[in-house]
N, C-alpha and C positions, 0 to 999 in steps of 0.2 A: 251559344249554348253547346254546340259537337266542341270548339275549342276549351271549353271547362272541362265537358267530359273525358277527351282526347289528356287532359295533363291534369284530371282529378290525382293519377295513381304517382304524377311527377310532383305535387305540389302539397300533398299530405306527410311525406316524408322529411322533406326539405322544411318545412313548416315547423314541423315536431324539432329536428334540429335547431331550426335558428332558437326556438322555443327554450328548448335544454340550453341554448347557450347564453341567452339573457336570464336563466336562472342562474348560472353558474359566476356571471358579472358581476348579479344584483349580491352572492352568497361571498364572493370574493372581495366584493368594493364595502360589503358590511364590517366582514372581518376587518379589513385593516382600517379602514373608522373607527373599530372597537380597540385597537392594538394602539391607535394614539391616545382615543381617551382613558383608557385605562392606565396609559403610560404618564397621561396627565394628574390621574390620581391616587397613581401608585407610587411607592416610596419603601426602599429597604432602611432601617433602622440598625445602628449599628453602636456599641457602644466600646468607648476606648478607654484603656487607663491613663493615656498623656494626652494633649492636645495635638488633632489629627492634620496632616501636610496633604491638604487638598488635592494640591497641583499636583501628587503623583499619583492620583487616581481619574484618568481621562477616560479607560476603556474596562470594561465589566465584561466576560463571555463574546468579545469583538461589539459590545453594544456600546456606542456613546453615552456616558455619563454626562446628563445635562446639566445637574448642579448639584453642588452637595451644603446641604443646609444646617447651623448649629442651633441645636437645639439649647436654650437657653436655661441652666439647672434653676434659677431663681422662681420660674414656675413651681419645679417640684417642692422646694425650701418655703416658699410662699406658703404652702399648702400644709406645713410642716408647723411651723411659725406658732401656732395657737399650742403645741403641745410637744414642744420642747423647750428647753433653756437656750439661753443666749450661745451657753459654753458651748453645747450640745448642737447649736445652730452652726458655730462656727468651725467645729470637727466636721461634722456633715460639710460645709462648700470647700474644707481640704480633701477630705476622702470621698466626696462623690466624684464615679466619672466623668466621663463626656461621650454626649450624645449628641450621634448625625443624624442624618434624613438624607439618603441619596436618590435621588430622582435619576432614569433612564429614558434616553430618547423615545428607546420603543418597548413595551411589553416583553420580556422574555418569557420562552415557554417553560416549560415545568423540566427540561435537564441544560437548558440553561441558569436557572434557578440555581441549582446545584452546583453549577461550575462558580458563578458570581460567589455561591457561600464560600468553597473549599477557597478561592481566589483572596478571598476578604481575611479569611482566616491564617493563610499565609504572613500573613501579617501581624506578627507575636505583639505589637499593643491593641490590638484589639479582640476585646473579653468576649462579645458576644454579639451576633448577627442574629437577625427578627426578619425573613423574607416574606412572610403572609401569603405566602403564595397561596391558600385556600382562600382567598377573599375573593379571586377574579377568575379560578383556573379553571371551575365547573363552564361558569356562562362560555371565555374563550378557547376552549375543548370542542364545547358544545357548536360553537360558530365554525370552527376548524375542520369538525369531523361534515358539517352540511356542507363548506364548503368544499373539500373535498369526494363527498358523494354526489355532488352536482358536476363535477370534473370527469367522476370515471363515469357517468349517467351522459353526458355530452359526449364521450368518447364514443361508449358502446352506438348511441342512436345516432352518431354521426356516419359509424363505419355501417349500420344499417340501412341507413338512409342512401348513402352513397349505393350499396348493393344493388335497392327498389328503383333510385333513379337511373340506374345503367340499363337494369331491367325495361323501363318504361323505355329509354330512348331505341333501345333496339328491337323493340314492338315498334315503335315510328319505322324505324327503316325495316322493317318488313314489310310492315305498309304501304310504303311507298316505294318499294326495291323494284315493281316497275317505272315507276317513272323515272328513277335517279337512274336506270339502266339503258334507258333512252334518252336521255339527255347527256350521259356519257358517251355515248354512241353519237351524240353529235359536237362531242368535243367537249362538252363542258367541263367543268372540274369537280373530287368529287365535293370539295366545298361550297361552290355553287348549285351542285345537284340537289345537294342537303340542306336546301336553305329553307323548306320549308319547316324541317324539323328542326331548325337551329333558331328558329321564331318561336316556334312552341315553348320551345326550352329557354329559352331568354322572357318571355312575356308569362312562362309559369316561376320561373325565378323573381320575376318582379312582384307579381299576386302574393307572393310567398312573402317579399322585402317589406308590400305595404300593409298584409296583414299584422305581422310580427312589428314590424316596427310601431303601428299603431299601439298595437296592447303596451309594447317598451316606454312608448311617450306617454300612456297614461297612467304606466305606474309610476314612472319616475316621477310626477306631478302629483301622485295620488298612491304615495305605496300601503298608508295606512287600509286601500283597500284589500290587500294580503295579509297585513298585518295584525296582532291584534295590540289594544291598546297601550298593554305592559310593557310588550317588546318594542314599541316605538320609543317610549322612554328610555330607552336602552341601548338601541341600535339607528346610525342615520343612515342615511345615502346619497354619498356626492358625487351621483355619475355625471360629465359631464356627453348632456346629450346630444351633441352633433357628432364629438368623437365614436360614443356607443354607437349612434345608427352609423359610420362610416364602417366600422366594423360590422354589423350584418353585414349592411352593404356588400362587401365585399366577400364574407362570407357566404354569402347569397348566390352571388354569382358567381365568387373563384370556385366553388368548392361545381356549381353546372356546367361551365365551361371547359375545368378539367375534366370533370367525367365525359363529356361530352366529347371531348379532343379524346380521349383514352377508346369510347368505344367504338370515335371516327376511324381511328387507326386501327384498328381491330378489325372492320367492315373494308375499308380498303386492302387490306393485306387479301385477306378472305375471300374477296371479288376482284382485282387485279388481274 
């Protein structure tokens, strides 16, 4: 119980941190699950006046072009058929053009968009480029702008957190600056002096690893409990979970250890 209380004020901040940062995972590892499937069923449309030479279209705004698909005109002329003449059929499959479907690796954002149109357009046979870019661009804006306010949100509470825990560790060596001054005095080191403080802070960094990582393992098993139903139709999550808690992990305790080393060095210079 005195050791809860003793590292309440170490273990609430560091907490809040790893907290912000498996927000910032879960908002990041959405996004780009959304950036492949969308890239799965997204397609820029393009139409040509001659028949279009594939193989020199590999790269769109540095994006790989994964395929570029022909669109078969006998669809449109099928549909045609009831309400035109033969004659009239056969002008149409000379004067219609041609039409592609190019599929991209990955989602381009909305001034990438732009560069792929002007790029495609450089290219004097073809009439007319269809990007659709308002079919996908609200929802992956919308995924982009959470992800990155979970980034500057992780930043801010990190550099906070850091603050409160340097704070708490040198309230421990206050605390204890007579004893680590008597045991200096008999030679010890000041890292062995400090050992009882460097327990505290190692065993509130773990409190802090198995909280967080608990709530982490049971969203990623169960995110639908944040979510609500629409948005699971919509968004996945393929964190893989050993990787994610290696990262607390170390999270956890690189981010105590250096502070810890930071305001060891500080307390030795000070007392020396």
């Amino acid at each position: 119980m005195k050791f809860l209380k003793n590292s309440f004020a170490f273990i609430v901040p560091l907490t809040a941190m790893l907290i912000s940062f498996i927000i910032y995972i879960f908002s990041a590892n959405i996004l780009e699950n959304y950036k492949k499937t969308i890239a799965n069923d997204y397609s820029i449309v393009i139409i040509t006046n001659t028949p279009l030479i594939k193989e020199k279209i590999t790269k769109l705004a540095n994006i790989k072009v994964d395929k570029i698909i022909t669109l078969k005109n006998e669809n449109i002329i099928s549909n045609l058929s009831s309400s035109l003449s033969d004659t009239s059929l056969q002008l149409l499959r000379e004067k219609l053009p041609n039409f592609y479907k190019i599929k991209l690796e990955v989602f381009p954002t909305t001034s990438e968009l732009e560069v792929i149109k002007n790029q495609l357009y450089e290219n004097k046979n073809i009439r007319k480029v269809e990007i659709f870019s308002k079919n996908h661009n609200s929802i992956y804006l919308l995924l982009l702008l959470l992800s990155q306010i979970s980034m500057i949100l992780f930043t801010i509470i990190t550099i906070f957190a850091i603050i409160m825990i340097s704070k708490q560790i040198r309230i421990w060596f206050y605390e204890h600056h007579e004893k680590i001054t008597i045991l200096k005095l008999h030679g010890a080191s000041i890292l062995y002096s400090s050992s009882t403080i460097l327990r505290y802070a190692i065993f509130s960094a773990l409190i802090s690893f198995v909280i967080v990582s608990s709530i982490f393992t049971y969203l990623v098993n169960d995110i639908g409990a944040i979510l609500p139903n629409d948005l699971i139709n919509i968004v996945t999550v393929t964190l893989d979970l050993n990787e994610s808690l290696l990262q607390i992990f170390i999270l956890s305790f690189g981010i105590s250890i250096l502070t810890i080393i930071g305001v060891l060095f500080k307390y030795k210079i000070k007392y020396d």
